[in-house]
C-alpha positions in Angstrom: 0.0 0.0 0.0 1.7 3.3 -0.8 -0.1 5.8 1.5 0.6 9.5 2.0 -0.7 12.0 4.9 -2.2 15.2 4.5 -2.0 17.4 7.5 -3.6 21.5 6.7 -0.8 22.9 8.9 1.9 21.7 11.7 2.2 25.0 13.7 1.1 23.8 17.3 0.6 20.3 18.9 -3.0 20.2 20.1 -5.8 17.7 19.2 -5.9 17.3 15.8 -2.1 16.8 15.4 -2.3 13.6 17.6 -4.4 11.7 15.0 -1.9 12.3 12.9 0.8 11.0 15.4 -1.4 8.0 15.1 -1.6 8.1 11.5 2.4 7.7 11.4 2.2 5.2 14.0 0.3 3.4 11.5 1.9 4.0 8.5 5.6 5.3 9.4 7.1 5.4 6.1 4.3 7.3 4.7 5.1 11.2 3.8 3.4 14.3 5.3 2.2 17.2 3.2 1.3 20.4 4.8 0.8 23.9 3.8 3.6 25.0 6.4 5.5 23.5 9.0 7.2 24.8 12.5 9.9 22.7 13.7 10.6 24.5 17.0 6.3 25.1 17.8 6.2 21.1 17.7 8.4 20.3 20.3 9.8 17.6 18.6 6.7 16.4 17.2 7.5 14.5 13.7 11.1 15.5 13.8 12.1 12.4 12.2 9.2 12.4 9.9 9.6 13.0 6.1 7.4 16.8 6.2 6.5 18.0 2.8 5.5 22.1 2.6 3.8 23.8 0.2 5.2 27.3 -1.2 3.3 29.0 1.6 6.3 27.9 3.7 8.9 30.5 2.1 6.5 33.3 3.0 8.1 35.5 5.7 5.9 35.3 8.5 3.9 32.3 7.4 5.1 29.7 10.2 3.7 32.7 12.9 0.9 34.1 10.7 -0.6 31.4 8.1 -3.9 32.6 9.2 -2.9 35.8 7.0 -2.8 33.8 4.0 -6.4 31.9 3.9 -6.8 33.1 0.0 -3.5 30.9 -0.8 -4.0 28.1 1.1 -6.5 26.3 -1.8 -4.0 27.2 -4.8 -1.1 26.1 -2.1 -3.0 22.3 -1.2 -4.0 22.1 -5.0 -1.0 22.3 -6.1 0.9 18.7 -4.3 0.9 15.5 -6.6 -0.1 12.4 -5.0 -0.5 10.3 -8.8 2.2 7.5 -7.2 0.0 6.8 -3.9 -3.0 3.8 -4.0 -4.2 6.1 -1.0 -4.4 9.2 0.8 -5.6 10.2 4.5 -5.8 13.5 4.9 -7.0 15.0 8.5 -8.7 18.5 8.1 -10.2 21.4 9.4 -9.7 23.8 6.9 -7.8 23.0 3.5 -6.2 19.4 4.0 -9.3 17.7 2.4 -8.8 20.3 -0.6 -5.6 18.0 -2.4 -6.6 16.6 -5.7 -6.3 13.2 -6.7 -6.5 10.9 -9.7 -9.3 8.5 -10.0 -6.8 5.9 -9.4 -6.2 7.2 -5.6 -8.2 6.8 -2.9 -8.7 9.9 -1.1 -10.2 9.3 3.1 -10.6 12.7 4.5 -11.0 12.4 8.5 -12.8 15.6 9.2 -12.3 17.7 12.7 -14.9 20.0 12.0 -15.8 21.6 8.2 -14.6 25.0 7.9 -15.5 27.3 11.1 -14.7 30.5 9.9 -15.8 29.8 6.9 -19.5 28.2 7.7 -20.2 29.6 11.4 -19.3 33.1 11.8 -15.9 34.6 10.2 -16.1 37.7 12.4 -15.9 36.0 15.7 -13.0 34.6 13.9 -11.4 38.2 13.0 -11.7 39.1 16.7 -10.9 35.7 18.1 -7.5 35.6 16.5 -6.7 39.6 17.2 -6.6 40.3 12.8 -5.0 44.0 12.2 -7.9 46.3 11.3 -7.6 45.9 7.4 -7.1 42.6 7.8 -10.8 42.5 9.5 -12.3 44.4 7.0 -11.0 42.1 4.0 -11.9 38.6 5.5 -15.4 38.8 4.5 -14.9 39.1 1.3 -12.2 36.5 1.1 -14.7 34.4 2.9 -16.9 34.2 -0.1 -14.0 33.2 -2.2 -13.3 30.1 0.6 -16.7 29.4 0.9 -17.4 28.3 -3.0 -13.9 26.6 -2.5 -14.6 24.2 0.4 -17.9 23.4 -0.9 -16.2 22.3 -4.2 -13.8 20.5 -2.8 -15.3 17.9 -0.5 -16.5 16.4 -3.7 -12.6 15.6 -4.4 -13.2 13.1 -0.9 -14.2 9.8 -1.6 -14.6 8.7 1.9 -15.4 11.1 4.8 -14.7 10.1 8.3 -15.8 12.3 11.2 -14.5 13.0 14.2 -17.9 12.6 16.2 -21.7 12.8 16.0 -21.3 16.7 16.6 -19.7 16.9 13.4 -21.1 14.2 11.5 -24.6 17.0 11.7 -22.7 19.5 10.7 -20.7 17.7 7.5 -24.2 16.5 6.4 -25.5 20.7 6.7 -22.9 22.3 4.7 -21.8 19.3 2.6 -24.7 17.2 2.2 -22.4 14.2 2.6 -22.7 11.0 5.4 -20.0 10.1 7.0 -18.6 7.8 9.3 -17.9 8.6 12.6 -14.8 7.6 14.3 -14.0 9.1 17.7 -9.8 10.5 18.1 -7.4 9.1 20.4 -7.3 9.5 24.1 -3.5 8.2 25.6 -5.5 6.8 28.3 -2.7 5.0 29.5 -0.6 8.5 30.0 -2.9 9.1 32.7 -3.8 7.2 36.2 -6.1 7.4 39.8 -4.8 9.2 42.4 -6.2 9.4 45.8 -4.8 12.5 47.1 -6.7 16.2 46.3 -4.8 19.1 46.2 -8.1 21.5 46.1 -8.0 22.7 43.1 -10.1 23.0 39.7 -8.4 22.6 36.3 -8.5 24.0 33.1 -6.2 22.5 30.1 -6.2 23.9 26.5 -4.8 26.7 24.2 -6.1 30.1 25.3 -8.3 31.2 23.0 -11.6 33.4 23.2 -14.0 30.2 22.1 -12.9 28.4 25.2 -14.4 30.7 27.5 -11.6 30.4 29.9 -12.6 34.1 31.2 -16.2 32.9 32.2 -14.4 30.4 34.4 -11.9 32.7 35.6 -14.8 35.0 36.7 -16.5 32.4 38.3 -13.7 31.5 40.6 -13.2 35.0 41.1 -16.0 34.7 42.8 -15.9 31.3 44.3 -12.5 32.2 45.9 -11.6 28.7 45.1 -8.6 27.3 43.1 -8.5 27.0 39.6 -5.1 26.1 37.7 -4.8 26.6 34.1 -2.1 25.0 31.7 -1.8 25.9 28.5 -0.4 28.8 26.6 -1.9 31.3 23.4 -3.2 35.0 22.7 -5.6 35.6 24.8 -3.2 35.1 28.0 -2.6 38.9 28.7 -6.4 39.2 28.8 -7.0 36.7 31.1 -4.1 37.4 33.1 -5.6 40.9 34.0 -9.1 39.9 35.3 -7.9 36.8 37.6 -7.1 36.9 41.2 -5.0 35.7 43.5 -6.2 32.4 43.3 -6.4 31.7 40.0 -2.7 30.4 38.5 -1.4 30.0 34.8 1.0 27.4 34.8 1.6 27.6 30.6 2.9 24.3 29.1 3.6 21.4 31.0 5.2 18.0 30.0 2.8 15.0 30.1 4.5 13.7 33.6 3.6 16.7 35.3 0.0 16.8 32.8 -1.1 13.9 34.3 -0.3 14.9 37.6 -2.3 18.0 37.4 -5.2 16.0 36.3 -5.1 12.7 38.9 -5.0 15.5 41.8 -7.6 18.2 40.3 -10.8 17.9 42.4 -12.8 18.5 38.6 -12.1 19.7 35.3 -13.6 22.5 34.1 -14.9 22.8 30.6 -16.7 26.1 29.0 -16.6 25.8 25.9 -18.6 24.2 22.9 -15.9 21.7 21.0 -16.3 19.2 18.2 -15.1 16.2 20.3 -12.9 17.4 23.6 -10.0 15.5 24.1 -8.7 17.4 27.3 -12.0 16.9 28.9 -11.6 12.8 27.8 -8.3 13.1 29.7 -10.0 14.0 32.7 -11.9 11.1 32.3 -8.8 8.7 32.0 -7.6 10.3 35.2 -10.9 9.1 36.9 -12.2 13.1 37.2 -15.2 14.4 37.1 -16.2 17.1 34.4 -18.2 20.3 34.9 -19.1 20.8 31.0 -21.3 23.3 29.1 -23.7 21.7 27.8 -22.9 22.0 24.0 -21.3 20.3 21.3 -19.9 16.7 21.2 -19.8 16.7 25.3 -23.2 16.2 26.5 -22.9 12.8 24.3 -20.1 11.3 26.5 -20.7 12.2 30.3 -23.3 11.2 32.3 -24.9 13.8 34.5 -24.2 13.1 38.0 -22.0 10.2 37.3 -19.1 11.1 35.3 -19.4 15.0 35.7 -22.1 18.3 36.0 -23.6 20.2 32.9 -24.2 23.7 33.2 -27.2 25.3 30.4 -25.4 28.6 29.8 -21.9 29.8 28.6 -21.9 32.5 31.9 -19.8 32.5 34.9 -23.4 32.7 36.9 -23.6 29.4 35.3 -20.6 27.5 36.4 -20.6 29.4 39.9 -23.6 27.1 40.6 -22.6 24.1 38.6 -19.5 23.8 41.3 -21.5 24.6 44.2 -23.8 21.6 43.6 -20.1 19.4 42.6 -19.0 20.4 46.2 -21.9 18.5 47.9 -21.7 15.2 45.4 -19.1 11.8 45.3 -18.2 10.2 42.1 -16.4 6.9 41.5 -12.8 7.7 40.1 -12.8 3.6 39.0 -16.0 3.9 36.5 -15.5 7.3 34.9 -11.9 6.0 34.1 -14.1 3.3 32.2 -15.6 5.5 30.6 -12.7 7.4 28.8 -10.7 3.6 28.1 -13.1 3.4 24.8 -11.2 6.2 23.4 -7.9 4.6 24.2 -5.3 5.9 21.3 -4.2 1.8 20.3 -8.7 1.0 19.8 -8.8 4.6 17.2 -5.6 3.3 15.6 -7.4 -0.5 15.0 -10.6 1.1 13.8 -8.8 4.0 11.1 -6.5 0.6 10.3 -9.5 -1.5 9.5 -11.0 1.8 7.6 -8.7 2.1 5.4 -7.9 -1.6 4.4 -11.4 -1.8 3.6 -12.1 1.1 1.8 -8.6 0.5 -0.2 -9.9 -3.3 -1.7 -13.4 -1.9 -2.5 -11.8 0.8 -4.5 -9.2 -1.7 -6.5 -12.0 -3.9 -7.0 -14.1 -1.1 -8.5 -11.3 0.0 -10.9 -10.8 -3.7 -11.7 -14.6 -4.2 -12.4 
């Protein structure tokens, strides 16, 4: 089988860059196209891995700013050859999905979420991402442009795998396409039960606006309780400015010290709306409880009362309650690990395996026929 890997961008290590890591896992010889790649923001991550860029990566500034660039990221992914490969697997939230291939070439496309600022709301994406002012004022019409694009190109996909029933609804709204839904990895085994409690609440994730981190910072403003928060990105000056004394930003941490901070939490806290959650699946593994808003991909995975609290509104009224109410419950650490174990990195890797074998002799034996 000669497979290649198409990634939209390797500029930070979050969620959608460890299905990849198991995509190379699987298939370690295969190639990886991006549009650009930053050796130093990955820590690591693929060093030994045969990256292919596109052009976008001589741009000055690209590895910092590619989201200036959304008008050449189509011609940029359009523009890679993959005629020698029986298969590709792309993984995609934006432009990864976009590659074109000969009818020869299987194309899988496992889909994070379609297009957000493309399909949801492209000035909460503007502001979310801190855009100069001219910048701002051209990405609506650029949108249209990306729009018409991503539409046309998930017709290129012959087989569309989603990352969960969240954004299986929302592939068959803007793309009119089913899907298959197979859930990304959890490195369950990275994490473990712990019987102490430090007294503390936890927060893990890139700082940006969508995850409401400042609702929760608010609420334990006013809750006076602890609330740790790993992670690092822009809106940290922000955030930094309206937390108290008992609110600490511990930026990144290794994964020893990770699943430390999650075995000793007393809950994870989780404000925002996400296509899957990963961090919050993590909690999980660590046999933690999760106070979640009650949108997206969440609500389908934790069990009210058993493996965490939902709170109705993104508001720091909200989660002020939600915790009050966590203070006077128990929860088993044993059965919301079991929970999380279904997600285990080594089951996703079996299931995209079996995927892809499958889909591969179904497409030989329809060029054959």
């Amino acid at each position: 089988m000669k497979i290649a890997l198409v990634h939209d961008y390797l500029v930070q290590y979050g969620g959608a860059e460890r299905v990849l890591e198991c995509f190379t896992e699987l298939f370690p010889y295969a190639p990886v196209y991006t549009l650009v790649y930053d050796r130093k923001a990955m820590h690591g991550v693929f060093a030994q891995k045969d990256i292919r860029t596109s052009f976008i990566q001589k741009i000055p500034l690209a590895r910092k700013k590619h989201r200036l660039f959304p008008q050449l990221m189509p011609m940029a992914i359009e523009q890679f050859d993959f005629s020698k490969y029986d298969v590709v697997l792309s993984d995609s939230s934006s432009y990864a999905k976009g590659i074109i291939t000969g009818p020869e070439t299987l194309h899988i496309s496992y889909i994070h979420t379609p297009m957000r600022y493309a399909w949801d709301d492209c000035q909460k994406y503007t502001s979310d991402f801190y855009f100069p002012a001219l910048i701002k004022k051209l990405v609506p019409f650029a949108m249209n442009y990306i729009r018409i694009w991503d539409r046309v190109s998930i017709e290129r996909v012959d087989k569309i795998i989603a990352n969960s029933n969240f954004v299986a609804r929302r592939i068959k709204k803007y793309y009119k396409k089913n899907c298959v839904v197979i859930h990304p990895p959890v490195n369950v085994s990275q994490f473990y039960l712990s019987q102490e409690r430090k007294g503390y609440f936890l927060m893990v994730g890139r700082l940006l606006a969508y995850k409401r981190h400042d609702i929760a910072i608010k609420a334990f403003n006013q809750l006076g309780l602890k609330l740790k928060i790993i992670g690092r990105g822009p809106e940290l000056k922000k955030l930094k400015k309206i937390a108290r004394s008992n609110i600490e930003f511990l930026g990144r941490v290794d994964d020893v010290k990770l699943a430390d901070y999650y075995a000793k939490c007393q809950a994870f806290i989780f404000p925002q709306e996400e296509d899957f959650g990963i961090v919050a699946m993590e909690a999980l593994a660590a046999g933690r409880p999760v106070i979640a808003f009650c949108g997206g991909d969440i609500p389908e995975h934790l069990e009210e009362g058993k493996t965490g609290l939902f709170f109705e509104n993104q508001s720091s009224r909200d989660i002020v309650e939600t915790v009050k109410k966590f203070q006077n419950l128990n929860f088993d650490s044993v059965y919301i690990r079991q929970q999380a174990e279904k997600f285990d990195r080594e089951i996703f890797k079996a299931k995209i395996l079996r995927y892809v074998t499958e889909e591969l002799n179904k497409h030989k034996l329809k060029l054959s026929s």
